[in-house]
N, C-alpha and C positions, 0 to 999 in steps of 0.2 A: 504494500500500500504506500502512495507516496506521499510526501508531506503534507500536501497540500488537502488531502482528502483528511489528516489523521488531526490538522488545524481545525478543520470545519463543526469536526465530529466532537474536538472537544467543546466548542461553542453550543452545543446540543445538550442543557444542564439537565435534559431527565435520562439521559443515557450516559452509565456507568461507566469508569474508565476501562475496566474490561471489555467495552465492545470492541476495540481495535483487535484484539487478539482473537476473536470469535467470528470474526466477519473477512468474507471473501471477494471477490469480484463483484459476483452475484449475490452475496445474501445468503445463499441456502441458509447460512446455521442461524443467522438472522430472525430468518424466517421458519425457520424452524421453534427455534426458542419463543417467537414471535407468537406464534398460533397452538404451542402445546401447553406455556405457561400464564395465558392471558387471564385465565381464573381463577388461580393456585398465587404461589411465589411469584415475587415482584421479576420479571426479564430482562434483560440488559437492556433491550431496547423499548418495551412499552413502560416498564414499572408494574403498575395495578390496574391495567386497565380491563376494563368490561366491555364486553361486546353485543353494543343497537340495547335492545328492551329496556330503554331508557323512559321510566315515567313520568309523564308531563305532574308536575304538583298539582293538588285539588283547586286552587287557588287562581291555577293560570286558564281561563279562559278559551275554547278553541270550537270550531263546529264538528260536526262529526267526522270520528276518524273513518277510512277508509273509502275515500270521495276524495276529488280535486277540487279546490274553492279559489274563489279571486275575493281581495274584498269590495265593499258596496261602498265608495268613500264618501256619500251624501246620507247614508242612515247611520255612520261612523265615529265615532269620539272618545279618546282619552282625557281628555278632559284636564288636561298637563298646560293649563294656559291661568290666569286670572283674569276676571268679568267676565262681562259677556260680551266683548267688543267686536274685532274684526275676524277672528277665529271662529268665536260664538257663533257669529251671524251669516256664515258660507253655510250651512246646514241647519239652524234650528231657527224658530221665533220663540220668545216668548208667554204666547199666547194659544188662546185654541186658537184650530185650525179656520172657525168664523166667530160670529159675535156672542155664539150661546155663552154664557158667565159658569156653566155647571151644576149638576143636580141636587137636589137638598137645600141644605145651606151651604154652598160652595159658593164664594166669589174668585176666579181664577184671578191673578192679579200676577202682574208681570215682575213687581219689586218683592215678590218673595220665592223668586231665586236667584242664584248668585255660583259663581264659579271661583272653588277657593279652596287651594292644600290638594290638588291633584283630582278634586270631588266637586259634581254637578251637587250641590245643594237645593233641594227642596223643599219650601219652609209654610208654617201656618201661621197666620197672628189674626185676631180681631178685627172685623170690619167696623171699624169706629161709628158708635150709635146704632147697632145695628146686633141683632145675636147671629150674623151669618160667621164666615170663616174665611178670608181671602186666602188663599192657595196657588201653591205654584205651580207650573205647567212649563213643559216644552213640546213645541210640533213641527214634525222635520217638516222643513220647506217644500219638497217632496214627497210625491207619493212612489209606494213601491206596491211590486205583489210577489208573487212565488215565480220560478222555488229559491228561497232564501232561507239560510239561517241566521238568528240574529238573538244577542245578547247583552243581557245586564250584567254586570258584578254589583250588588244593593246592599245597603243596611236600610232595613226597611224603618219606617216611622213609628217611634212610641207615643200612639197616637190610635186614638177613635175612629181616626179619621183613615182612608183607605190609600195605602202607597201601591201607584199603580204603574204596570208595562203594559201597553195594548196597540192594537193595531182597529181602524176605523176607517171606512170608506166614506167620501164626501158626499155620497148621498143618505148617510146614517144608517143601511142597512144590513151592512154586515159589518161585525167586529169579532176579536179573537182577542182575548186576556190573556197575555202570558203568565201574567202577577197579578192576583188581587189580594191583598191582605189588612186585615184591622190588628195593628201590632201592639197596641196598649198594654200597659202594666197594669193594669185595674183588677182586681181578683176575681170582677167579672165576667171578665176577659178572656180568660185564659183559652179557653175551648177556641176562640178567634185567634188568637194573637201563635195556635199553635198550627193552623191549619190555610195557608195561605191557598188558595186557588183557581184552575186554570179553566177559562170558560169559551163557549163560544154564543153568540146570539145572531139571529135570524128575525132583524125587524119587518114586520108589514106596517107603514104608515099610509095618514092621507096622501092625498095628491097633493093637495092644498092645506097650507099649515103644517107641515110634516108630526102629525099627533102621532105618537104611538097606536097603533089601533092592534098589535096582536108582540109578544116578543117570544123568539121562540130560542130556547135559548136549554144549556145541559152548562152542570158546574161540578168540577170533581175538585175535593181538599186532597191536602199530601201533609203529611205529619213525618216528622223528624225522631229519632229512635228519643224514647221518654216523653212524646209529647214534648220537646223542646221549643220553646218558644223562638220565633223566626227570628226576633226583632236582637238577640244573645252578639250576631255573630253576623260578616259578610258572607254572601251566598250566589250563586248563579243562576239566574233563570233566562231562560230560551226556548227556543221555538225555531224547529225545521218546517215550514210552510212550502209542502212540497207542494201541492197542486190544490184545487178546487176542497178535493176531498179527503185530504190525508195532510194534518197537522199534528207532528212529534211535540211533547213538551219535554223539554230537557232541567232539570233541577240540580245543582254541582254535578252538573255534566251525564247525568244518566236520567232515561225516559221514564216518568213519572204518568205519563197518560198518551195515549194516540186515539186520534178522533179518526174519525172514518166515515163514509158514506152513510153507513149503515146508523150512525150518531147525528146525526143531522138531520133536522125537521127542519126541512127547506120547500113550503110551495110550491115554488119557483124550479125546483132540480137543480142550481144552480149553484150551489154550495158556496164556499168561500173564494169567492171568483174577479173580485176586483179589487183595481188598485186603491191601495190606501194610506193615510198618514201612520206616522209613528208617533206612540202620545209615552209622556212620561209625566206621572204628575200624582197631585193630592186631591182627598177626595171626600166631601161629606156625602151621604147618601140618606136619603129622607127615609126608608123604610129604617134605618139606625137613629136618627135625630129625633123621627116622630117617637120612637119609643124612648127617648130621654136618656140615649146617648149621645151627649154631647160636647165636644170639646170645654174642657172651662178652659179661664184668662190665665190660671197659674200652668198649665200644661202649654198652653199655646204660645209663653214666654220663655219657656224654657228650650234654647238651645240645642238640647243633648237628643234631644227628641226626635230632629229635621230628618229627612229621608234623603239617606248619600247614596250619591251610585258614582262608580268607582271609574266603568269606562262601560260603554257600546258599540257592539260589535256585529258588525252585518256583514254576511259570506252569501256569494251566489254560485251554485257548484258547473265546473266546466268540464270542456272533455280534457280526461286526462294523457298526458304529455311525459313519455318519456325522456330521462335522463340525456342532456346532447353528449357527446366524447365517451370518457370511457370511464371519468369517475361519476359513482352513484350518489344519490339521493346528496350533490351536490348545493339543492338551494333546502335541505332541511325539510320540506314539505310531509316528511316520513317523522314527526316527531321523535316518533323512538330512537332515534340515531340508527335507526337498519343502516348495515353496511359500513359505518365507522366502530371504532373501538374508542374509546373515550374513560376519561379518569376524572376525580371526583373533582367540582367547580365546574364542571362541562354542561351547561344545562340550554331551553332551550327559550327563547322568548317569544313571544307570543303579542307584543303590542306592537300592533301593528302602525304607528307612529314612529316609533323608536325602529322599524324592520322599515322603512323607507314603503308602507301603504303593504308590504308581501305577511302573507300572514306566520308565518318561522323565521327565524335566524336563529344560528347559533351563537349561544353568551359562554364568553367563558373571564372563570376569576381568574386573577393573577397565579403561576404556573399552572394552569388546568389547561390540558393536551388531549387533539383527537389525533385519530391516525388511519390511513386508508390503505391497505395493500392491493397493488394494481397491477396485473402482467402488460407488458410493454413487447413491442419487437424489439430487436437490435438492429442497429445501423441507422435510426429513423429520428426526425426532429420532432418535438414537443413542446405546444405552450399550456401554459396550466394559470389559469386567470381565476379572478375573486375580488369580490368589494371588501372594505373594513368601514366599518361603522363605531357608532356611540361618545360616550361625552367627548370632551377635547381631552387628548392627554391619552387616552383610553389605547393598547397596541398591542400588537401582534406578530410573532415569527410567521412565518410560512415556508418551509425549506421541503425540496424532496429530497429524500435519503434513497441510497447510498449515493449521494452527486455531491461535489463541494459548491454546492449554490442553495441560497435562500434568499429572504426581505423581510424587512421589519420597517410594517408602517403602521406610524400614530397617527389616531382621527384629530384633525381638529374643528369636529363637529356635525362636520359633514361626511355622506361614505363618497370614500376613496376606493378607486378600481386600480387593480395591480395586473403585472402578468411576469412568468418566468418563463426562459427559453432554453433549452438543453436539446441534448444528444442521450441518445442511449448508450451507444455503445456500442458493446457487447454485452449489455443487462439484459435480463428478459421480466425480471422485477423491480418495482419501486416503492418507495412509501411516501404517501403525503403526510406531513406533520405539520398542524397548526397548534402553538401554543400560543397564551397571555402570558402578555408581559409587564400590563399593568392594567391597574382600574378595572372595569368590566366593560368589555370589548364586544363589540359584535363582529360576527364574520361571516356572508352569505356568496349564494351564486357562484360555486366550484368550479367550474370547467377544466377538460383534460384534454383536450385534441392534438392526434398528428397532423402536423404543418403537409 
C-alpha cells in the first residue's frame, strides 16, 4: 500500500489503526470483516454498526410507509417562523374560510392566534360583554382533495371547548374530522377529554339559506391505554384520504378507524368527493354550552390551556421511482436506512423545511457514520454527488474507501451540492462513508454513476 493511501486512511477517525494491515487492493478482508462482524464486535472498518431496520421515533411525523409521496407545500407548515407575517400568509388566513363567526358560542377571531417557540398557537378569551368565546382558526388558502395524506403533531386544549383538525368543502356538504376532542381537566370530563374523535358528515341543506335540513354523519372515539387523557402529552393525528370512499385515520402513526363505502350514508353516492379547505381551530358547540358547559373567564385566561400544534404535514403519493446509479435508497425515502449500515446518532429527519420541501434526509450527530458497500467495475470513471444541509457551521466527511479521496463541507445555511470523481482501478468494491463532523448535519440525494 502506498503512502498516500495509508495518509488518507488515517484521517478516517472511526477506523482503527489496524486496518492498514488487514486491507488489500480490493478489500476482501475488509469486506469480509465488514459484513461478518456488523452485529457482534466493533470491525476495523465499521465499528458498531447496524444494518437498515432503523426506526423512525414515535415522535417524528411521516405518511404511510411503503408508498412514494411528494409533499403538498400549500397544506404544509412547520411552523419555525414568528407571527403571522409573510411566511404565515403564503398558505393560511386567519379566518374561516367565509363570514360564518362558528357554532354555539364560538366567535372565531383572528387575534387569538399567534405563531411563537416553533408552535401555531390556538387561543380562547372572552368576547367582551358578551358570554360567547372568541376562538382561533386557520384556513389554508387553498383547497385540496384526495388522495392525500396529511398531518398534525397537537397538544390539544384544556378546554370545554373543542380543539379541532378537519377538512370542509365550500359548499358545506361534506367534511371529514381528523381530530375532535373536548380536553378539559374538569372531573366531569374525563370520559371526553379521554376519547378524542374521528368523524365524517354528509350534509343535505336548503338551496337557499344553506339551513341544515338532514346531517348524516358516523363518529368513532379512540382511547389511549388507561383511558389517558389526550390533552397529558403531544400526539399525531392524520388522515390518508385516499378517494371518494376510503379514508384511513392514523393516530401516533397507526390506523385507528377506516371508513369505507359501506360507512357512509350519502344520498347523493357521492361520498367524500370534493375539494376542500383545511380548518384548524377552537371550538364551542351549543349541544355542550346549552347543557352548561361552558368555558369560565378563569380557564379562558389561563395560558397553559391554548391548543399547540407543533407542525402540518400534507403528502400526495406518486408513482414510485427507482434509485438512478448504483447506490441505493440514496435520497433516504426508505426511512429504515435499507441498504446502509449506520451507527448510533444516525437518524433520520422528517421536517420537511429543514429537508429542503423532500420528505427524508439523513441527520446525523457529531461522529455518527453511515456506510454503503457497492460493486464497481475496474478500469471505469465514477462520480458520486450529494447535497449537505442544516444550520451554518453544521459538516460532513464524504470519502469513498479504499480510494485516497474524500470532502468535507460545512453548511452555511443553505444545502450545498458536492461531487467526487475517481477511477477504479483494478477495484471491483467500494464503500461510501458519510460521517458528522459537527452540529447536526443533514445529508440527502446520493448518487453513484459511471461517467
Amino acid at each position: 500500500m502506498n503512502k498516500k493511501v495509508v495518509s488518507i486512511l488515517a484521517c478516517v477517525t472511526m477506523m482503527s489503526a489496524g486496518i492498514v494491515a488487514q486491507s488489500n487492493k480490493k478489500g476482501k478482508d475488509i469486506g469480509k470483516s465488514y459484513e461478518t462482524e456488523r452485529n457482534g464486535s466493533a470491525s476495523p472498518v465499521t465499528g458498531a454498526f447496524k444494518n437498515g431496520n432503523y426506526k423512525l421515533p414515535k415522535s417524528v411525523g411521516n405518511p404511510p410507509l411503503g408508498m412514494a409521496w411528494e409533499v403538498v407545500g400549500t397544506h404544509s407548515d412547520e411552523f419555525n417562523y414568528s407571527g403571522k407575517g409573510t411566511e404565515f400568509k403564503k398558505n393560511w388566513k386567519d379566518t374561516y374560510f367565509n363570514a360564518w363567526t362558528g357554532p354555539g358560542l364560538t366567535y372565531w377571531n383572528s387575534k387569538n392566534t399567534d405563531v411563537k417557540d416553533g408552535n401555531l398557537i390556538v387561543m380562547a378569551s372572552r368576547k367582551q360583554g358578551t358570554d360567547k368565546v372568541n376562538c382561533g382558526v386557520i384556513t389554508s388558502k387553498k383547497q385540496i382533495k384526495y388522495p392525500i395524506y396529511s398531518e398534525v403533531r397537537a397538544k390539544v386544549a384544556n378546554h370545554v371547548l373543542s380543539s379541532n383538525f378537519w377538512f370542509l368543502s365550500p359548499d358545506d356538504k361534506r367534511e371529514i374530522d381528523v381530530l375532535e376532542i373536548y380536553g378539559s381537566d374538569r372531573d366531569d370530563h374525563k370520559w371526553f377529554a379521554a376519547r378524542p374523535s374521528t368523524n365524517y358528515h354528509v350534509f343535505v341543506r336548503e338551496e337557499e339559506g344553506n339551513a341544515i335540513i338532514e346531517d348524516l354523519n358516523k363518529q368513532h372515539h379512540h382511547t389511549l391505554p388507561n383511558e389517558e387523557p389526550w390533552r397529558n402529552d403531544w400526539h399525531r393525528f392524520g388522515a390518508y384520504w385516499k378517494d371518494p370512499f376510503t379514508v384511513d385515520f392514523y393516530y401516533d402513526g397507526k390506523i385507528v378507524h377506516e371508513l369505507r363505502k359501506s360507512g357512509i350514508n350519502d344520498p347523493e353516492g357521492l361520498g367524500m368527493d370534493r375539494d376542500s379547505f383545511m380548518i384548524i381551530d377552537l371550538e364551542d358547540h351549543d349541544w355542550r354550552s346549552n347543557a352548561g358547559n361552558k368555558a369560565t373567564d378563569r380557564e379562558l385566561s389561563d395560558a397553559s390551556r391554548d391548543y399547540l400544534v407543533d407542525y402540518v404535514r400534507t403528502y400526495r403519493p406518486v408513482a414510485a421511482k427507482d434509485d438512478e446509479g448504483l447506490l441505493k435508497n440514496g435520497s433516504f425515502n426508505d426511512p429504515s436506512l435499507t441498504s446502509w449500515f449506520w451507527t448510533k446518532g444516525a437518524t433520520v429527519s422528517a421536517n420537511i423545511e429543514d429537508n429542503d420541501s423532500e420528505i427524508y434526509a439523513l441527520k446525523l450527530a457529531q461522529g455518527a457514520s453511515v456506510i454503503q458497500k457497492i460493486a464497481v467495475e475496474p478500469g471505469k470513471s465514477y462520480e458520486l454527488s450529494w447535497k449537505t444541509g442544516g444550520k451554518k457551521g453544521a459538516g460532513a466527511t464524504v470519502e469513498v474507501f479504499n480510494y485516497p479521496i474524500g470532502k468535507k463541507v460545512v453548511s452555511n445555511g443553505e444545502w450545498t451540492y458536492s461531487k467526487l470523481k475517481f477511477h477504479t482501478g483494478k477495484k471491483e468494491m467500494i464503500y461510501v462513508i458519510v460521517k458528522g463532523v459537527s452540529n447536526d448535519v443533514l445529508v440527502d440525494s446520493f448518487e453513484l454513476i459511471k461517467k
